[in-house]
Backbone as a ProteinNet text record, in pm:
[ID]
protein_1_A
[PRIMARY]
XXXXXXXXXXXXXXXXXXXXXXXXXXXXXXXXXXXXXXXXXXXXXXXXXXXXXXXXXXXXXXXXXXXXXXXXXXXXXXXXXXXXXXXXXXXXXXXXXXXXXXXXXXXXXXXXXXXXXXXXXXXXXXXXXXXXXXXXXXXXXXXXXXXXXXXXXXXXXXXXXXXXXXXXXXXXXXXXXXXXXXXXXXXXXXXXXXXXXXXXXXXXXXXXXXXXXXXXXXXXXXXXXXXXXXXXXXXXXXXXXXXXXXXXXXXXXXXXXXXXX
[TERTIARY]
1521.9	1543.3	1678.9	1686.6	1806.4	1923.7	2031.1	2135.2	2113.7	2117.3	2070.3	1934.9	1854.8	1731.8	1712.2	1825.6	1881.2	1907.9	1981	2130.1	2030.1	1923.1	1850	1787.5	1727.5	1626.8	1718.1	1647.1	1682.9	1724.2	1811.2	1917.3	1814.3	1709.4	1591.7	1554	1528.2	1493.1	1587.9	1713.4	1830.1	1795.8	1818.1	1896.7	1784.5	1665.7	1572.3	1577.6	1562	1588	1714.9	1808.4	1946.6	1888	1824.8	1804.8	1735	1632.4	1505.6	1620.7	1691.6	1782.9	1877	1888	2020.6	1897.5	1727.5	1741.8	1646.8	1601.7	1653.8	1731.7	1860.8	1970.3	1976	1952.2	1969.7	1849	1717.7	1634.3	1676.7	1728.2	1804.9	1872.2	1947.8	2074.6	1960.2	1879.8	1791.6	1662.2	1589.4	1467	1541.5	1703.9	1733.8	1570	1542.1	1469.9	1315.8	1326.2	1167.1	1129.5	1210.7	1182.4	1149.6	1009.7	1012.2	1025.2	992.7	960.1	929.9	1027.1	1018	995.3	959.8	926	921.6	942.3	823.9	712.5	680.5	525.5	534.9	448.5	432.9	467.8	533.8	637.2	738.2	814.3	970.9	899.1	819.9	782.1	727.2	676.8	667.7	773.2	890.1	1002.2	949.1	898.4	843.3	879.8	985.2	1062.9	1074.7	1042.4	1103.5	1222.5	1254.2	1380.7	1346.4	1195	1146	1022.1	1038.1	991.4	999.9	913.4	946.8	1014.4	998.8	1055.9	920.8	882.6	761.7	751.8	767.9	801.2	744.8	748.2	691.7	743.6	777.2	834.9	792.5	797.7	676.5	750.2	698.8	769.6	701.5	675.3	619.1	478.2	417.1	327.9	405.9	537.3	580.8	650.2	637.9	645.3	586.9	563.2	434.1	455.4	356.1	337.5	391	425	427.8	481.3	438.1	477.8	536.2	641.1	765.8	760.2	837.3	827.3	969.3	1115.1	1201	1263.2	1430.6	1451.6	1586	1655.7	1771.5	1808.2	1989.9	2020.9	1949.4	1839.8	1786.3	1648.8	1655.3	1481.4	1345.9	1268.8	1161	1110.9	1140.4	1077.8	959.4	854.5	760.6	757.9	790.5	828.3	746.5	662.7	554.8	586.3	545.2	585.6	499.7	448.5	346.3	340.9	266.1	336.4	224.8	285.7	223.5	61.5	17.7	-164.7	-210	-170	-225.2	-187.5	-109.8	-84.4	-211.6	-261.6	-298.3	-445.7	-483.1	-620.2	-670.3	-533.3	-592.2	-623.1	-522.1	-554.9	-711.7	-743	-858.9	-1015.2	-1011.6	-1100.5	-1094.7	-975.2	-942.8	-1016.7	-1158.2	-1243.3	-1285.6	-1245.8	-1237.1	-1276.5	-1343.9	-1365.2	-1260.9	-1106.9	-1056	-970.1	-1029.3	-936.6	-915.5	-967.1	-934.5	-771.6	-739.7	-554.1	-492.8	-605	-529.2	-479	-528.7	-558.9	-405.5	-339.6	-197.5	-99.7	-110.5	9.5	-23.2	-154.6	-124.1	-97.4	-134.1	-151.1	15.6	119.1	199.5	371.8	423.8	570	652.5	774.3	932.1	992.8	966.6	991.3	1156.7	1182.5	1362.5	1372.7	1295.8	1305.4	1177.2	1186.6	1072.7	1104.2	1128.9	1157.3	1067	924.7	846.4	749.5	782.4	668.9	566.6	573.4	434.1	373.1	419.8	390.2	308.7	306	205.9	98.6	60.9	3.4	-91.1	-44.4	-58.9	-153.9	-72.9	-147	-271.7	-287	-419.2	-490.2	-477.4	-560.8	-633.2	-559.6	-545.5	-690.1	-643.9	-682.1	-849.7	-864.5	-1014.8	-1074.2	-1065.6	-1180.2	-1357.5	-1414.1	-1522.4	-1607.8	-1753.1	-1803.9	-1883.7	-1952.2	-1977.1	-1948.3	-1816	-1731.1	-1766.6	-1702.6	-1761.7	-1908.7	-2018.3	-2104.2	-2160.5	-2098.7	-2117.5	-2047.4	-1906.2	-1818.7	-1925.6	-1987.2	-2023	-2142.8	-2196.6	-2280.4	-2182.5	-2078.9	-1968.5	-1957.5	-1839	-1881	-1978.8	-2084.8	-2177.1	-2227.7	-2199.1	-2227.1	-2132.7	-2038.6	-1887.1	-1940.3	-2006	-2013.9	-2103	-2198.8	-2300.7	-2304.3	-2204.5	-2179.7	-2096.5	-1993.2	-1881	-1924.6	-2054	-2154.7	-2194.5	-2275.2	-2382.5	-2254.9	-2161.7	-2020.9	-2046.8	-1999	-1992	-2120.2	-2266.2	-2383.7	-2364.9	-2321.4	-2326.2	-2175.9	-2104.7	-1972	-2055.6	-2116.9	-2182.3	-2277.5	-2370.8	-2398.8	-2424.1	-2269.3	-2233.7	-2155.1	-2156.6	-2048	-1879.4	-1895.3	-1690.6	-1641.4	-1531.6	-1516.4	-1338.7	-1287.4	-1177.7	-1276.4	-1343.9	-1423.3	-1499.1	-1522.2	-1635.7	-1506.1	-1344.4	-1287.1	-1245.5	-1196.5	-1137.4	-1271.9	-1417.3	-1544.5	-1500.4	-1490.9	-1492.7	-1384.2	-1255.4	-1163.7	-1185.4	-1266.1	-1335.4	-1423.7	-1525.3	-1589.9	-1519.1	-1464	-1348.1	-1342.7	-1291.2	-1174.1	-1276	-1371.6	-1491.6	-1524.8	-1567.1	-1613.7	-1533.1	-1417.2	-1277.1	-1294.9	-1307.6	-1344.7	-1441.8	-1525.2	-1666.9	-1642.7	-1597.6	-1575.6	-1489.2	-1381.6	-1280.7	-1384	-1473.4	-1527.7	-1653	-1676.5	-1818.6	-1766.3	-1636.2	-1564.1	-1477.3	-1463.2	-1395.3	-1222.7	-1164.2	-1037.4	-976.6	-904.6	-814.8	-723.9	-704.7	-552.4	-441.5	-349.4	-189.7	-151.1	-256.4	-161	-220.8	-222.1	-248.3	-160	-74.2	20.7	-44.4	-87.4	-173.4	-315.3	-378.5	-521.9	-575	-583.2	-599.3	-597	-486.5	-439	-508.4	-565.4	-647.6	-747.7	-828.5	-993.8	-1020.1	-917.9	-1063.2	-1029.7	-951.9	-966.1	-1074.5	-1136	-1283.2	-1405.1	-1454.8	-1554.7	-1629.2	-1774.7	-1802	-1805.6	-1761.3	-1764.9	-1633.9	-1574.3	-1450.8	-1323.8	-1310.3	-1195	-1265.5	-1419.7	-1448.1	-1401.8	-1417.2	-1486	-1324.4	-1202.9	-1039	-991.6	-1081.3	-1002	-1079.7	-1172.5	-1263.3	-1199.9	-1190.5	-1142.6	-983.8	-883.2	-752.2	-765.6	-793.9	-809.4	-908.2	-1031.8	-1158.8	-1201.9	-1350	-1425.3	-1480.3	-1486.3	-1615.8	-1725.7	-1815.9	-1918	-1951.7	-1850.6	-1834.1	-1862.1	-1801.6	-1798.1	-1882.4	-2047.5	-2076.1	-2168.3	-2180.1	-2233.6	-2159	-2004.7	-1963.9	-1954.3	-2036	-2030.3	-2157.7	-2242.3	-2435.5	-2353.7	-2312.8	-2300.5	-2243.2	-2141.5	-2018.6	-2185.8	-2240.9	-2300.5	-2455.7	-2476.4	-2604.7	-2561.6	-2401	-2383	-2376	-2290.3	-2294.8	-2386.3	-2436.4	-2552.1	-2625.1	-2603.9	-2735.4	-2683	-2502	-2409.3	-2442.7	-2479.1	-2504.7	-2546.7	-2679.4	-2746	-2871.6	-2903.6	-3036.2	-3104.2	-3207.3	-3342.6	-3410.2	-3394.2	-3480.3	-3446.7	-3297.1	-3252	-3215.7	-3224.1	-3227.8	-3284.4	-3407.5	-3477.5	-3466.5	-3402.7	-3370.6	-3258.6	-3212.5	-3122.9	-3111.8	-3196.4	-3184.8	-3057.7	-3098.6	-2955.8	-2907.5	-2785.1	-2691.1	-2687.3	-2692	-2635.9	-2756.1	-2880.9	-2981.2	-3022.5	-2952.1	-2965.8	-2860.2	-2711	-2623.2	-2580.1	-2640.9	-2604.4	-2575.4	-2701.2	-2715.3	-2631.2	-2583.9	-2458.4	-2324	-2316.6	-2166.7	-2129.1	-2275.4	-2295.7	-2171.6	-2266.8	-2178.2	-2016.3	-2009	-1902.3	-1792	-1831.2	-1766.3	-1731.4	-1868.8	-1841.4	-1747.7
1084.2	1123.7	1190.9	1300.2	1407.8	1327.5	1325.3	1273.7	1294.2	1389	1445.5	1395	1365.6	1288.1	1120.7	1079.8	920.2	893.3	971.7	924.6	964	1042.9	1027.3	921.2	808.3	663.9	577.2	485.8	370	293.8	187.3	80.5	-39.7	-22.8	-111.1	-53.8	110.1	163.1	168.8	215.7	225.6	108.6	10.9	-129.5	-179.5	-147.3	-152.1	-96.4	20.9	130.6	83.8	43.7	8.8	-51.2	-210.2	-311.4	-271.2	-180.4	-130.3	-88.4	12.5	65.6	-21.6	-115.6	-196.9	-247.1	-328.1	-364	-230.3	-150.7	-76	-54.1	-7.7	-59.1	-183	-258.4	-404.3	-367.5	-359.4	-325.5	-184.8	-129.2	-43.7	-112.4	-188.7	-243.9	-332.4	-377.5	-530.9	-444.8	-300.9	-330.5	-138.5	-87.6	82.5	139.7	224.3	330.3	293.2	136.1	97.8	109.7	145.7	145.6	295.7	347.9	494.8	560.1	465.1	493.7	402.7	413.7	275.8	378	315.3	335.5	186.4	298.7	179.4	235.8	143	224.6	134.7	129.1	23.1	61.8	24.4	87.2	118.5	85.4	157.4	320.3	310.4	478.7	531.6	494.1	568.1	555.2	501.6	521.6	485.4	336.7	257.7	90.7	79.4	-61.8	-74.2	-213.7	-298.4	-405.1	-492.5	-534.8	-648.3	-679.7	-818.4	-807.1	-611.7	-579.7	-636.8	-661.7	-713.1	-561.2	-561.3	-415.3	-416.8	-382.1	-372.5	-216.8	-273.4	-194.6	-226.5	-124.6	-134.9	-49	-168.6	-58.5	-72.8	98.7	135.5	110.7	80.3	78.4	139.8	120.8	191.3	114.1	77.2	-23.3	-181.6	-122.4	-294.7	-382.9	-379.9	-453.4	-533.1	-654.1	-719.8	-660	-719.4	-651.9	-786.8	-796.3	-969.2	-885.7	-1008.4	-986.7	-1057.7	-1071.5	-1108.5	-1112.8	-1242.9	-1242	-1297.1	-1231.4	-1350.9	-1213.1	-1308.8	-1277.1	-1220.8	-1057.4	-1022.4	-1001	-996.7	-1011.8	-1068.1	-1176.8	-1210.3	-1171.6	-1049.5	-974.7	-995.8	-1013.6	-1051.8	-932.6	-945.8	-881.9	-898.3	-783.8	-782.7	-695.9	-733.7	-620.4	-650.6	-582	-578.5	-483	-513.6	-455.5	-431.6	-327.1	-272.8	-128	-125.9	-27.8	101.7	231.8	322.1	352.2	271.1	261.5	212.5	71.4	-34.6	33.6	41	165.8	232.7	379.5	469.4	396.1	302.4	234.9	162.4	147.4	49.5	151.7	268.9	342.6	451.1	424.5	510.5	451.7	279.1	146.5	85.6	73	-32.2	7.3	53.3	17	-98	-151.7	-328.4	-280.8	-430.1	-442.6	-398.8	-450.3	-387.1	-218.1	-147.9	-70.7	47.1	29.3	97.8	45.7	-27.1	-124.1	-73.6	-91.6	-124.9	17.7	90.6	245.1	304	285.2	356.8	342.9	208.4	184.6	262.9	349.2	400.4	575.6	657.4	731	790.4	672.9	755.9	661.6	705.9	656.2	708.2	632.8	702	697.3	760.7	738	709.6	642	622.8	647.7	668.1	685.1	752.4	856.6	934.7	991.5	944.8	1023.5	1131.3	1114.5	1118.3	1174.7	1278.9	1343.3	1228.4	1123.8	1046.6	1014.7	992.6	975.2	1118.5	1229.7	1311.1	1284.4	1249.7	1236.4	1095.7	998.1	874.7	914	1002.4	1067.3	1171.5	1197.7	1319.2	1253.7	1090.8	1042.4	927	874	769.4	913.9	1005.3	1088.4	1154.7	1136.3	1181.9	1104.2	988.8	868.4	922.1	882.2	934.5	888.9	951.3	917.3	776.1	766.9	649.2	536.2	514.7	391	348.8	464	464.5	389	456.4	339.6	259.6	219.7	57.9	-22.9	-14.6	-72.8	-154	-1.7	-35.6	-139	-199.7	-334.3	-427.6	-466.2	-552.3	-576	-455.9	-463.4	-484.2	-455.9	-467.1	-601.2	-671.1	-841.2	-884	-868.4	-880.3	-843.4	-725.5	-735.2	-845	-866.2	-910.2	-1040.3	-1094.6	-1226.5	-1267.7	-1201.1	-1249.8	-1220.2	-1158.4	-1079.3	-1219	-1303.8	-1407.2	-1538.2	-1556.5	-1666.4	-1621.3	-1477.7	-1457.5	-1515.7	-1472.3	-1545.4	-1690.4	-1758	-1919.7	-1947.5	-1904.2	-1969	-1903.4	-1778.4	-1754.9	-1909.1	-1902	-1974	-2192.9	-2190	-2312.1	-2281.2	-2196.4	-2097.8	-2149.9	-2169.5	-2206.6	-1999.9	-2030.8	-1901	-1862.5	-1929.3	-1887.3	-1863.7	-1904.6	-1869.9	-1730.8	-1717.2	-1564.2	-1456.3	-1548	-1386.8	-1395.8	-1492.5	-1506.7	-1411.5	-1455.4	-1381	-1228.9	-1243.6	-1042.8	-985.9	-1026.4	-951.3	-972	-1072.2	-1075.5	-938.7	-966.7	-820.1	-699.4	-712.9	-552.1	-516.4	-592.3	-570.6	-574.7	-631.8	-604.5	-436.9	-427.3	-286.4	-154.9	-187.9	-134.7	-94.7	-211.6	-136	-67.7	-84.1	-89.5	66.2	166.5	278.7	352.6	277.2	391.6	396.1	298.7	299.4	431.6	437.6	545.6	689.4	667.7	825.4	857.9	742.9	762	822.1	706.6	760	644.2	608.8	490.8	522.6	387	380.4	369.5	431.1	437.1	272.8	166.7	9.6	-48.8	-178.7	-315	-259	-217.6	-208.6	-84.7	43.5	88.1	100.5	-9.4	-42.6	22.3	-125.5	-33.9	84.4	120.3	258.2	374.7	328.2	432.3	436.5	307.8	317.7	364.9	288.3	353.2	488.8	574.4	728	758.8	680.2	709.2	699.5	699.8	667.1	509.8	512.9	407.3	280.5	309.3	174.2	127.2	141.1	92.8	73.9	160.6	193.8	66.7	76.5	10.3	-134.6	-167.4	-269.9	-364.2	-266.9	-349.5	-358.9	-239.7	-272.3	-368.4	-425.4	-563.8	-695.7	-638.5	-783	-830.3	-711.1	-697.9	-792.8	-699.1	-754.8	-771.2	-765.3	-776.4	-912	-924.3	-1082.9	-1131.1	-1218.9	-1285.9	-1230.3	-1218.1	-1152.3	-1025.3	-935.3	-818.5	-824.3	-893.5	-879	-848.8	-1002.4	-951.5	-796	-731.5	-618.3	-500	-518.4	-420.8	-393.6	-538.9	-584.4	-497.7	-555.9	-485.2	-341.2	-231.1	-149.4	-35.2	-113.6	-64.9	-129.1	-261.3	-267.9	-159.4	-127.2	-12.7	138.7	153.7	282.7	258.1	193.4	143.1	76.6	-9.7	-107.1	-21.5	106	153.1	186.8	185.8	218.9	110.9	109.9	37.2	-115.7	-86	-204.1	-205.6	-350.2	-379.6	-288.9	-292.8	-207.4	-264.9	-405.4	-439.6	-413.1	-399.4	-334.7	-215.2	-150.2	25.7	99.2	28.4	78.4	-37.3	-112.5	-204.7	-303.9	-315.4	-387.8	-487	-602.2	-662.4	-689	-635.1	-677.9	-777.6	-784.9	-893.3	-932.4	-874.3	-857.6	-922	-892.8	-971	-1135.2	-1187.1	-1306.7	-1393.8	-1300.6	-1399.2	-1389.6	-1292.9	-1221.5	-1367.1	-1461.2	-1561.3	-1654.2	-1660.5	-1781.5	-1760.5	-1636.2	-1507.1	-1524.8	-1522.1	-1526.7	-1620.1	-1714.1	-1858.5	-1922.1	-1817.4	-1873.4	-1746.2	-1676.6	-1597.4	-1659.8	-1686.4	-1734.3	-1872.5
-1786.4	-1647.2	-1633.4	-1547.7	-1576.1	-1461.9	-1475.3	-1387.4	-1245.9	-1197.9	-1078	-985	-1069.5	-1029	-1025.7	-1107.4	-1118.9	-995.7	-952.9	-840.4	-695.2	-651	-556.6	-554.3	-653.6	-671.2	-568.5	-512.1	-414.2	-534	-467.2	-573.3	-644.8	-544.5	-680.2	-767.2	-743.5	-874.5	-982.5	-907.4	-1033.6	-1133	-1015.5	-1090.4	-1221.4	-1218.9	-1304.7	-1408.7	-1385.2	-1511.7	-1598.4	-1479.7	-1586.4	-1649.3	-1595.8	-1716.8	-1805.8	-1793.7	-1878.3	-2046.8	-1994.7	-2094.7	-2120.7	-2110.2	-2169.7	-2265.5	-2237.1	-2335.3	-2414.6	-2383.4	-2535	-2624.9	-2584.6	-2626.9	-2745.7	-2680.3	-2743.9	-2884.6	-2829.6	-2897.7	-3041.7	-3022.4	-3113.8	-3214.6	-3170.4	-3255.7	-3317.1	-3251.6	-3365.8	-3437.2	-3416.4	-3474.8	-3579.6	-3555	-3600	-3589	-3675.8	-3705.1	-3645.9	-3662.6	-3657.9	-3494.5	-3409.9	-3266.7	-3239.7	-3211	-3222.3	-3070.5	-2932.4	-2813.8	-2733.8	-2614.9	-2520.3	-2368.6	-2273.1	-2152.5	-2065.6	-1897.2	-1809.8	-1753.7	-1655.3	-1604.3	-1495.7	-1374.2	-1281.2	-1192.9	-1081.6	-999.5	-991.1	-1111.8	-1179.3	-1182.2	-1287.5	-1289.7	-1195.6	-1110.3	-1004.1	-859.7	-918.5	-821.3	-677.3	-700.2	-558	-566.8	-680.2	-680.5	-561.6	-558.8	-379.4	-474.9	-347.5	-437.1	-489.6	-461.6	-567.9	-673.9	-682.5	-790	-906	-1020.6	-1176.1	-1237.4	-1350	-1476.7	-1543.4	-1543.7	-1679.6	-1715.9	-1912.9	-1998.4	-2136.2	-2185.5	-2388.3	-2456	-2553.6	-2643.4	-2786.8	-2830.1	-2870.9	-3072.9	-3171.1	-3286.5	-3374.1	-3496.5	-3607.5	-3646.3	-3782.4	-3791.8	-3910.3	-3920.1	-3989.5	-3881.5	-3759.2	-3607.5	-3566.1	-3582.9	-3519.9	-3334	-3274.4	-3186.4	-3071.4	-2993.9	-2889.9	-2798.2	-2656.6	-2548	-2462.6	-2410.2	-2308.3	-2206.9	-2123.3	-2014.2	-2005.8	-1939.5	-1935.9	-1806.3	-1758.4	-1626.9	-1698.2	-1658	-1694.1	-1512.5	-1548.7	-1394.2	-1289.2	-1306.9	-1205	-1200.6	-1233.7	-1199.1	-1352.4	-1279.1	-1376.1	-1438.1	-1606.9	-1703.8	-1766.8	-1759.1	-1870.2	-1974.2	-2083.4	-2199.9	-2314.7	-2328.9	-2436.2	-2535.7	-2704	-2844.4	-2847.4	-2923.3	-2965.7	-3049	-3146.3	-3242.3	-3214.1	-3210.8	-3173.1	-3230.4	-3285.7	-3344	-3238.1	-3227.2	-3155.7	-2974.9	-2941.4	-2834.3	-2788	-2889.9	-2893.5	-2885.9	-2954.4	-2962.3	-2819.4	-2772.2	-2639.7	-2527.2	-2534.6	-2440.6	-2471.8	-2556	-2578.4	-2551.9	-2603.4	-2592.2	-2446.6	-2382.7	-2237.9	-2132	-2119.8	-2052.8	-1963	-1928.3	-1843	-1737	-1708.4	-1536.5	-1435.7	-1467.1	-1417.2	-1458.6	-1529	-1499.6	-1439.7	-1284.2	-1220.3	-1156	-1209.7	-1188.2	-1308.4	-1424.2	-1543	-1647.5	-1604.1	-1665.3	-1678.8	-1509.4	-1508.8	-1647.5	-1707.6	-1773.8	-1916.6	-1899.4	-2060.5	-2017.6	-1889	-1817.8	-1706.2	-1709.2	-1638.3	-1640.1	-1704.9	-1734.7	-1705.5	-1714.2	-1726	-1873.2	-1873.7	-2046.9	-2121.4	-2167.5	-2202.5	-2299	-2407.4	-2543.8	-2607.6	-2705.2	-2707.7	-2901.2	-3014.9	-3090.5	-3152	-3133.2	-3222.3	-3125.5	-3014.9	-2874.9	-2848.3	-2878.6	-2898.7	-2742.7	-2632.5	-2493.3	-2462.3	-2524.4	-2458	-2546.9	-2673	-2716.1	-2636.8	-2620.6	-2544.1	-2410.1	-2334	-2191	-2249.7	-2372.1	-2326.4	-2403.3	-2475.4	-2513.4	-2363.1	-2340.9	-2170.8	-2106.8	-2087.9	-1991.6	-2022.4	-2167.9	-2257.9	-2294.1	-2217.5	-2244.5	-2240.6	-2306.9	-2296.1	-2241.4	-2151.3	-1994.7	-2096.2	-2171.3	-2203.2	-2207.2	-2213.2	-2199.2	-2077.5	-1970.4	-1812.6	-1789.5	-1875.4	-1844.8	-1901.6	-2023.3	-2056	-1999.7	-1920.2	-1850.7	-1706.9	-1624.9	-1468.5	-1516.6	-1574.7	-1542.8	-1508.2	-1574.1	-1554.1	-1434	-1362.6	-1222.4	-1100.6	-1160.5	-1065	-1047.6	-1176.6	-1170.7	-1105.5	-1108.5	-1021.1	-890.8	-858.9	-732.8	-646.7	-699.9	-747.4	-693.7	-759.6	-785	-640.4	-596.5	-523.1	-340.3	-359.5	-261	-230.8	-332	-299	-278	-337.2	-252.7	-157.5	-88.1	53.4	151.9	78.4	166.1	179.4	86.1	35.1	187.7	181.7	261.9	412.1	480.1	571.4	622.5	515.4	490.2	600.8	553.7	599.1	689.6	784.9	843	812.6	718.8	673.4	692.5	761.1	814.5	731.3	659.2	565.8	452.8	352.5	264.9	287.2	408	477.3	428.2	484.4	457.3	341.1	228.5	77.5	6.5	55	-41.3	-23.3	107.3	183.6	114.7	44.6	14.5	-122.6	-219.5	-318.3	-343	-229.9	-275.5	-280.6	-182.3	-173.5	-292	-372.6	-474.1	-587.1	-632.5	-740.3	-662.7	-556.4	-485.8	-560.8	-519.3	-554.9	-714.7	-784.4	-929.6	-985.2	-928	-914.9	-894	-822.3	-768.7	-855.3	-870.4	-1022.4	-1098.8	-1177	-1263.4	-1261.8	-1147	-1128.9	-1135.2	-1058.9	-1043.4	-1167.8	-1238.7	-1376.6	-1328.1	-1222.2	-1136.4	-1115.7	-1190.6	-1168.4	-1049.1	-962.4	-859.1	-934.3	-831	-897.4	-924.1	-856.9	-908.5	-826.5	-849.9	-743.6	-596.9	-612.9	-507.5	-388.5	-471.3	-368.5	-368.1	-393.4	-403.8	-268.5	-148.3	-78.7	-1.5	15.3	40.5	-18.3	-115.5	-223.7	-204.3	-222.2	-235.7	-97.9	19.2	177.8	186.4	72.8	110.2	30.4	-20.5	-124.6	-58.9	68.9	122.6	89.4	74.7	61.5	129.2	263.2	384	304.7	276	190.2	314.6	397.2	512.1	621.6	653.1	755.9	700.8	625.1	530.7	538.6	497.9	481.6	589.4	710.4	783.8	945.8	880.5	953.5	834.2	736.1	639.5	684.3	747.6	793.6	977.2	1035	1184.4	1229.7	1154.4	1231.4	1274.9	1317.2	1378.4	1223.3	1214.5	1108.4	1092.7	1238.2	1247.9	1177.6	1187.8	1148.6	954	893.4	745.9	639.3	715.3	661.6	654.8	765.2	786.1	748.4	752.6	640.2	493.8	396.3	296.6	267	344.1	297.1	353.5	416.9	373.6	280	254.3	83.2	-15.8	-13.4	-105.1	-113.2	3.5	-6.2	-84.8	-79.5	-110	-297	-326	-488.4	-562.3	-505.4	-600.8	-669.3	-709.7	-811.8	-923.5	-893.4	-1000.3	-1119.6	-1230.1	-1343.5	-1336.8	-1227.4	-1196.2	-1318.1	-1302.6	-1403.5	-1360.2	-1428.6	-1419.5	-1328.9	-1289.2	-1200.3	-1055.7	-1010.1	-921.9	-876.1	-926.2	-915.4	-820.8	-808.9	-658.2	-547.9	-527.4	-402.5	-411.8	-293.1	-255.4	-172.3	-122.6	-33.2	97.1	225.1	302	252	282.4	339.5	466.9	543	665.4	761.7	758.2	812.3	748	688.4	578.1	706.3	735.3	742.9	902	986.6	1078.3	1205.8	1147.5	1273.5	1242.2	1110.2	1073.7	1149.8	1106.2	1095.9	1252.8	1347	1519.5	1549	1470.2	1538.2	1525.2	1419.7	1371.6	1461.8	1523.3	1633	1732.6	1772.9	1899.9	1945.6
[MASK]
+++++++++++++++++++++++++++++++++++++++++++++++++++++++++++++++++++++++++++++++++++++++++++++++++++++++++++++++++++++++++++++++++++++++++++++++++++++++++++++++++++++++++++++++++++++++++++++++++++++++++++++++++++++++++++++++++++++++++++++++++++++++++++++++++++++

């Protein structure tokens, strides 16, 4: 990062980056030559530290490194600093297909980079970035059991009308929904941090949906649930579901009533 562009960052970002580079630094003096490339990623790299932000960072070595991962507190602020040697790197970002990674995708996809000997971070991004559509759909069954699953809690807590459970399920589904959607569009969010902010610009009853799970009635939930779930459920559903979806919303409508009123 060029001097000039340091000194505009808010004092959480600085103060991060400092620590980030001290322990490279440190990391220098203990691993010389074998340290080829360190970075962060998270919200350090995207210059959106708050001031009870963590640091999370990796740094990157050769293949005589074992690889481990860290968790300890410098000046106060919580570190995650993961080793990992540029194979094992390059392999995860090409394989890390997960349920979640429409969260998890950023950290191989967008850094601040502090140390670079060896160009290897562009190499890193146009591998992150050429995942191939197959992964994409052996991944979406995952999700869809996820959705699946956290759909029928929500009927079960309707249900008995327990009305904290109606909203813990509803922000359950969101968030399976939520992956469920990077995964189809093959478009990871910038982070947990702007999840929602992201997905309800994706359509999908997604906007109605956070923002009845935010200030809305009970009543309301589950009918915004059966409709996020009418638009996705065909995304890497069984074979036996592909052509139907049973409401939600007519199952729970007379529970959901009562628990309004």
């Amino acid at each position: 990062m060029e001097r000039g562009a340091f000194d505009t960052l808010s004092q959480p970002n600085k103060l991060r980056i400092a620590i980030a580079r001290e322990i490279v630094e440190r990391t220098k003096q203990e691993l010389g030559e074998h340290l080829r490339a360190a970075c962060c990623y998270g919200s350090v790299a995207h210059q959106a530290a708050g001031d009870y932000s963590d640091v999370e960072m990796i740094l990157i070595t050769d293949e005589t490194i074992q690889g481990k991962e860290e968790l300890f507190f410098a000046q106060g602020i919580m570190v995650e600093c993961d080793t990992r040697s540029t194979s094992r790197l390059l392999r995860a970002a090409r394989q890390q297909v997960s349920k979640r990674w429409g969260v998890e995708a950023d950290q191989y996809r967008h850094h601040l980079v502090l140390l670079d000997l060896d160009d290897f971070f562009p190499q890193l991004w146009e591998v992150a970035r050429n995942i191939p559509a197959s992964a994409f759909a052996e991944a979406l069954p995952t999700t869809w059991w996820w959705c699946y699953e956290v759909r029928n809690k929500l009927l079960n807590a309707c249900a008995v009308n327990h009305g904290p459970r109606m909203r813990s399920e509803g922000w359950g589904f969101a968030q399976a929904s939520a992956m469920h959607i990077a995964l189809y569009e093959q478009c990871p969010y910038e982070s947990g941090r702007t999840l929602w902010q992201d997905v309800t610009a994706r359509g999908y009853g997604m906007r109605e949906l956070v923002d009845i799970l935010t200030v809305g009635t009970l009543s309301d939930i589950s009918l915004a649930v059966d409709e996020v779930w009418k638009q996705i459920s065909q995304w890497g559903a069984p074979e036996s579901e592909r052509q139907h979806s049973s409401p939600l919303a007519d199952k729970v409508r007379n529970s959901s009533e009562v628990i309004a009123q």
